[in-house]
N, C-alpha and C positions, 0 to 999 in steps of 0.2 A: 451415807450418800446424800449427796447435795439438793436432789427433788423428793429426797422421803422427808426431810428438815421442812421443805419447800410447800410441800404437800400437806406435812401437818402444820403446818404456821401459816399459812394463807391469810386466812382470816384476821388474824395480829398483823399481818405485815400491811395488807391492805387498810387495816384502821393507821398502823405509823405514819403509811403514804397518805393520808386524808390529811392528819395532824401537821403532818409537814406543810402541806399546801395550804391550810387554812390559817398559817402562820404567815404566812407569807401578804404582804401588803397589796390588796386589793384584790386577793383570790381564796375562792372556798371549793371543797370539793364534793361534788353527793355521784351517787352510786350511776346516775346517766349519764353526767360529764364525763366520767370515767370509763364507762364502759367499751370503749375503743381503745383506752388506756392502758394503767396498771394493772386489775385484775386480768385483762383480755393476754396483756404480755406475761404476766405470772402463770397462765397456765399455757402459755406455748413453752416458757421457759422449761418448766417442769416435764414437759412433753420430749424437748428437744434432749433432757439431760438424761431423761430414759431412753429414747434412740439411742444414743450416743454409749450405752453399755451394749445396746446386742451386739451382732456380727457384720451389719450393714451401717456402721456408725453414719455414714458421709448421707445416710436417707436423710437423717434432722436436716439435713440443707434447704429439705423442698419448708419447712417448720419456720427455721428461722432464718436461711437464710448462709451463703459462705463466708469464710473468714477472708482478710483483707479487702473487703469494701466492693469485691468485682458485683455488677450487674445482675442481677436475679430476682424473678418473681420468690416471694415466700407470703404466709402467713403473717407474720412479724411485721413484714412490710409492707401488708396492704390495711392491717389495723391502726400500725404507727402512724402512714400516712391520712388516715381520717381520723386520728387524735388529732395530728396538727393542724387538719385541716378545721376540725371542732374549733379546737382552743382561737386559733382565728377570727372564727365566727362570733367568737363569746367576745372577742375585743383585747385577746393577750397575747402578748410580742414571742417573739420566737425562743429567750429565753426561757421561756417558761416551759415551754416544749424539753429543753434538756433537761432543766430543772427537776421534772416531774419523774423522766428516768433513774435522772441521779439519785431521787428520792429513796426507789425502790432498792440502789444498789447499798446505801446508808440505811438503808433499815433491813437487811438482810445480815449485812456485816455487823453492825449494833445488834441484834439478834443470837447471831450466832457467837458473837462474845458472849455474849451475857450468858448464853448457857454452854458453855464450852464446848460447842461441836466443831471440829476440825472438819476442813474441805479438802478435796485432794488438790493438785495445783490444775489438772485437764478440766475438771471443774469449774474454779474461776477462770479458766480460758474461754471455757464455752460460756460464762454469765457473761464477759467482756465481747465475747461476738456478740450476743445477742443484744446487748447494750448498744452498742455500737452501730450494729445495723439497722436496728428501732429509731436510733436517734438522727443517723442516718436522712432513714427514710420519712420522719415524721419532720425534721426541717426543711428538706427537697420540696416536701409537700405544700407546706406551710409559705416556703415562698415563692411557689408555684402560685398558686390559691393568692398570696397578695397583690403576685405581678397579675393577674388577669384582672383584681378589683380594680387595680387603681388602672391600670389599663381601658377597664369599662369606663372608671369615672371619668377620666382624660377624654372618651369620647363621648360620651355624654355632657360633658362641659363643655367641649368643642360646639357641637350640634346645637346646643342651649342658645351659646352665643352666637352662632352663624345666624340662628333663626330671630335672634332679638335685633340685630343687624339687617336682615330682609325686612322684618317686622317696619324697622323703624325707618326705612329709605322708602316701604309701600307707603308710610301716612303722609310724608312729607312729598313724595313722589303724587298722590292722590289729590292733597293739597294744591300741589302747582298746576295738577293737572286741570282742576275743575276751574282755578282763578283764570288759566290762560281760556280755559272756554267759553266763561264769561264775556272777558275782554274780545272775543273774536267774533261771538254771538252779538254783541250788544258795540263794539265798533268802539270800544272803549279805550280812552287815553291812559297809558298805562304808567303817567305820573300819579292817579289817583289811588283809589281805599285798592280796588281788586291789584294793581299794578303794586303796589306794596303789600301783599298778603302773597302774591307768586316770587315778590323779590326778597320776601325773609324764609317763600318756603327754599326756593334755590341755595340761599345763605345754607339752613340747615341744613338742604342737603350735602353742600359741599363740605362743612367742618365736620359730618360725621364722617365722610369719606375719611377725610384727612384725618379724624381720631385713629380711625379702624388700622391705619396705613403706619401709624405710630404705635398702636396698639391695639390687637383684635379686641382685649379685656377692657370695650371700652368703662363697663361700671365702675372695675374696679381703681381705674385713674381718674377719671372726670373729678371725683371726690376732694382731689386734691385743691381743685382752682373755687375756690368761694367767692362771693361778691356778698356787700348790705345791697337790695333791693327793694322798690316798692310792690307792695302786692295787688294794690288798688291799679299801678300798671302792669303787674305780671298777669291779673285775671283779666283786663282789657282786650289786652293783646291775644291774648288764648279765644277768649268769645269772639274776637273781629276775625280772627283767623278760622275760625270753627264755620262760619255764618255761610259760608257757598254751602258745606257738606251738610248744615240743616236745612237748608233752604233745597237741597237735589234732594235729600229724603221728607219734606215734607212738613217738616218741624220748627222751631221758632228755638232763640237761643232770648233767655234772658237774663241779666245780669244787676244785681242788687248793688245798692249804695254802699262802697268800701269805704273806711275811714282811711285816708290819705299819709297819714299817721303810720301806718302799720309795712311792718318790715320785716322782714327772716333774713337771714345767713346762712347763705350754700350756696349750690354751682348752680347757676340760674338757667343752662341751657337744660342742664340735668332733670329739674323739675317741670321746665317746660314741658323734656318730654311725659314726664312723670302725668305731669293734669290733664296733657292733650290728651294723652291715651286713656284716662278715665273719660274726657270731653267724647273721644271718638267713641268709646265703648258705649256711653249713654245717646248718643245721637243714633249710633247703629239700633238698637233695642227699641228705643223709646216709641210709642206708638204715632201712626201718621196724625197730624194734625195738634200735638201736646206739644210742649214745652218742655225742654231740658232750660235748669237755672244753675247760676252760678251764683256761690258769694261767698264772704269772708271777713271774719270775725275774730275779737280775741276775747278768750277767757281765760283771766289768769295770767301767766307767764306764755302759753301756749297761741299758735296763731293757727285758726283751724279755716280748710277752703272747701268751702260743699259744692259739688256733682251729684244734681239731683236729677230722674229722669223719671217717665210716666210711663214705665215698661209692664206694668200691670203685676209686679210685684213680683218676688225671686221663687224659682223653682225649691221643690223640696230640696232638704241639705246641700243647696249650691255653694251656701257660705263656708262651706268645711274644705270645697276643694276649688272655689273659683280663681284665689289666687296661684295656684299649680301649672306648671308649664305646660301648654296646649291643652288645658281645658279648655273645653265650650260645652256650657250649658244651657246656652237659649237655642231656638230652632235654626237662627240666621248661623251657618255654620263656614262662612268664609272669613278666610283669615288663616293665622296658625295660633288661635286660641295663646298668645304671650304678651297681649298687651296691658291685662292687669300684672302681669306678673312684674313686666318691664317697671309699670311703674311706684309696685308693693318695693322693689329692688332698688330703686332708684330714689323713694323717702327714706328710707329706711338709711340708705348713703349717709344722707344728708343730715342723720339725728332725730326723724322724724316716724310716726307713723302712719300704716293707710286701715281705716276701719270700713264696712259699710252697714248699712241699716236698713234692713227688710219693711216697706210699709206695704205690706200684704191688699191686695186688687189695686193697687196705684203707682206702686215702681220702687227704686229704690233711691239712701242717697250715699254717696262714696264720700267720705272725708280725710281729709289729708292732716294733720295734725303737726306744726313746725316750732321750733323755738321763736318766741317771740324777740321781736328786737325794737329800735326807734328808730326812724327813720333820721338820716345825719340833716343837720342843717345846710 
């Protein structure tokens, strides 16, 4: 009989199925990974092929399950199915899900050669059901289980990028807002400084529109369009633009002596937004009456641009998760916590990195790190 063989060789058969798996490129097997597995399906098997001599043979169905594939809850197939769903977890493709089955039916047959026990043919009828409907069910599951991950991640990348998109229309949106109040408060002709800092914030609002309208993923295409620029005008531009929203919270911007000299290569709107939003992040925090500074500098091959502010220095382990989509860790909790993240996203494009530096009761400083370049003649 097929489950007395089965019943006294378990133990062999279960080590073959290990060996097989740990052959296999990029997979090992120990006795928890399995355990919704092979052994769990060895002894339904065994169970099923004892039903299957009383007098109520068709009971094994509730065990393992009917022959030709129809519909049915069993045992079989609700272990199968969180094998597959395991294996998933662990990071291996659905092949391996059959793979694993197959294993047991190769080391059953290898087995019972080697020691010449003859099966009857009803026998391998019911291993082949039970085969069958494990592997069945444990693939159904398995790309069950994928279609919902990548389902979640589809909407979680959707959501990411709507909110980096609100994000970035509220700074530029804020921006024009407070220049136009300016100019309305103070009766200003709007060919001068404030009428140029609402007519580049409008610019950027409209080319993001027009990104988005081309492309929701604006990160991922921006990347493509590069320019050589100066940084001694890139960090200009960003402080003259920055200077209403420190001046409405109470703060001074100042800006250190760039060597005129100094250049990078990447999408220059991209980093724009990249500094503004450290610019804005340190303006929002930094305490009433201090100074946030800007500058930039090279050491080495590398062109590095400091956002420094006087926020009284970072919360405990903020640094572990401040770059994270919709953190907030300081008290001011308006926003949607994505603008370090926009802009860790956005150097990073461009070949670059974003670090920051904790100076404990005094604030911190955010540094951007670019490839260096020369500026053309």
């Amino acid at each position: 009989m097929m489950y007395e063989f089965l019943t006294n060789n378990s133990t062999e058969l279960a080590k073959r199925c290990r060996n097989k798996v740990a052959q296999r490129p990029g997979r090992s097997a120990s006795s928890i990974q399995l355990q919704n597995g092979i052994p769990m399906f060895l002894n339904q098997l065994i169970r099923t092929l004892k039903m299957e001599q009383t007098e109520t043979p068709t009971a094994s169905h509730a065990v393992s399950g009917p022959p030709g594939a129809a519909l049915s809850r069993s045992e079989v197939g609700a272990s199968a199915a969180q094998h597959g769903k395991d294996l998933l977890e662990m990071g291996f493709g659905v092949d391996e899900v059959v793979h694993d089955y197959g294993d047991l039916c190769q080391a059953i047959t290898d087995l019972a050669v080697e020691r010449d026990v003859p099966f009857e043919i009803n026998e391998f009828r019911t291993l082949n059901r039970c085969l069958d409907n494990a592997i069945a069910d444990a693939v159904n599951e398995f790309s069950y289980q994928k279609e919902l991950a990548i389902a979640d991640k589809v909407m979680r990348d959707t959501n990411e990028r709507a909110g980096f998109f609100a994000h970035e229309l509220r700074n530029f949106l804020g921006t024009a807002t407070l220049a136009f109040s300016a100019a309305k408060a103070g009766n200003l002709n709007l060919s001068g400084a404030t009428g140029a800092i609402l007519e580049r914030s409008l610019t950027s609002l409209s080319k993001l529109i027009d990104d988005s309208l081309v492309d929701i993923r604006a990160v991922g295409k921006n990347h493509k369009s590069q320019t050589v620029f100066s940084v001694a005008q890139f960090v200009s531009e960003l402080a003259s633009s920055a200077e209403l929203a420190a001046h409405a919270k109470g703060c001074t911007i100042l800006m250190s002596s760039i060597d005129p000299s100094l250049a990078v290569n990447g999408n220059r709107e991209m980093l724009l937004s990249a500094v503004g939003n450290l610019l804005q992040n340190a303006i929002k925090f930094t305490r009433i009456g201090t100074e946030v500074r800007m500058s930039a500098y090279a050491v080495a091959e590398k062109i590095h641009i400091d956002v420094a502010d006087q926020c009284g220095g970072l919360p405990p382990n903020a640094e572990a998760t401040m770059f994270l989509p919709f953190s907030q860790n300081g008290a001011d909790r308006t926003g949607l916590g994505l603008g370090l993240t926009i802009a860790q996203q956005s150097v990073v494009a461009n070949e670059g990195t974003l670090q920051v530096r904790d100076i404990p009761l005094l604030g911190c400083i955010f540094t951007v790190s670019l490839p260096r370049l020369a500026m053309p003649n």
